[in-house]
C-alpha positions in Angstrom: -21.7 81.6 -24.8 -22.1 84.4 -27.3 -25.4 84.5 -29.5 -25.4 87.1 -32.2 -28.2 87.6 -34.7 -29.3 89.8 -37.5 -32.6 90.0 -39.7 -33.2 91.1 -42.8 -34.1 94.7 -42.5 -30.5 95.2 -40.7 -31.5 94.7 -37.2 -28.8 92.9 -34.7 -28.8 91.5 -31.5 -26.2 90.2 -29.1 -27.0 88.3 -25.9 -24.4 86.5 -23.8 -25.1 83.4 -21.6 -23.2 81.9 -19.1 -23.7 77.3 -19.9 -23.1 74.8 -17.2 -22.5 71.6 -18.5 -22.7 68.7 -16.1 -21.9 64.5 -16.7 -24.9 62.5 -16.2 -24.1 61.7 -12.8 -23.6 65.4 -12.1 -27.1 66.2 -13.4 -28.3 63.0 -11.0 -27.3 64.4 -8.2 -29.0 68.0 -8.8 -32.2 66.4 -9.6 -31.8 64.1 -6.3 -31.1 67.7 -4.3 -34.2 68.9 -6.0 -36.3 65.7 -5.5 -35.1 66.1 -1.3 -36.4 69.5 -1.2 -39.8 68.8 -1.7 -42.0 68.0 1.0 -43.3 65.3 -1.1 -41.7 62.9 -3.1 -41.3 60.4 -5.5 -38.8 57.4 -4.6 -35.0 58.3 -5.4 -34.0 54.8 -5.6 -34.1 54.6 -9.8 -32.4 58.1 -9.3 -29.3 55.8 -7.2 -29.5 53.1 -9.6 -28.8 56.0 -12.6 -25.9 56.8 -10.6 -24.4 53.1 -10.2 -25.3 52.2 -14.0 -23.5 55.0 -15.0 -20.2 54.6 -12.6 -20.3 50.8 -14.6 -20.5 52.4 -17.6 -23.4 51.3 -18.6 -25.3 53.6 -20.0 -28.6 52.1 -21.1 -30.0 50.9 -18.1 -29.3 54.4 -16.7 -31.4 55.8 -18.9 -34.0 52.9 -18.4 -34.0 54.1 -14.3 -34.2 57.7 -15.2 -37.5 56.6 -17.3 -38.7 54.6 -14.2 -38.3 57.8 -12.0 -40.2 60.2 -14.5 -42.9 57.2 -14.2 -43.6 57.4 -10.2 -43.1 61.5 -10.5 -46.4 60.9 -12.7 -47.5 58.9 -10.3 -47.3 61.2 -7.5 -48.6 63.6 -9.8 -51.6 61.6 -10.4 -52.1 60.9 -7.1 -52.0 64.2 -6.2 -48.8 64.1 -4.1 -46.5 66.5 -6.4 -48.7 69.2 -8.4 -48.7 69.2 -12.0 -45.9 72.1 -12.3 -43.6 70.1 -9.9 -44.2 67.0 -11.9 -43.1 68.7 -15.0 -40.0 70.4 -13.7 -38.5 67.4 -12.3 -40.1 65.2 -15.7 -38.2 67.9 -18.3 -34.8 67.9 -15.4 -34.7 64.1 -15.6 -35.2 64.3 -19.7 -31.9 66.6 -19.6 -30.4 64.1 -17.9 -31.1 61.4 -20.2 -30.6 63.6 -23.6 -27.0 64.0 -21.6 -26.9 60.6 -21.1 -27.4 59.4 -24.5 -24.7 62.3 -25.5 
């Protein structure tokens, strides 16, 4: 992706990006890689059930377990299990997930 832009006074800028787009269940299964990595970690099971809502089609409730899993990563934030910064990495990872969910 190409991103030009120009201001009043004449000035212009061009950056160039490289985009990855993945399917919901694509973006599942980096966020359950991430999730493993961690020494410790919140439950992957709303992270499977995503996965299987999704494979039926039935996007809703996959978007209902990826809520579910950004509750018990505040959970283990809270309880002092995951700090704050890994909380909100894998809390705005699973809100990609669902934005790409809802399309």
């Amino acid at each position: 992706m190409t991103v030009a832009v120009s201001d009043n006074d004449g000035g212009t800028g061009t950056r160039t990006a490289q985009v990855t787009v993945w399917s919901g269940q694509q973006g599942i299964e980096a966020l359950s890689r991430q999730v493993s990595d961690m020494t410790a970690t919140p439950p992957l099971h709303p992270l499977a059930n995503a996965t299987d809502a999704l494979n039926r089609g039935d996007r809703a409730t996959a978007g209902n377990q990826m809520e579910a899993f950004i509750h018990q990563v505040q959970a283990q934030v809270n309880g002092r299990r995951l700090t704050t910064a890994q909380g909100e990495a894998l809390t705005a990872f699973a809100r990609r997930v669902i934005a790409s969910i809802d399309g």
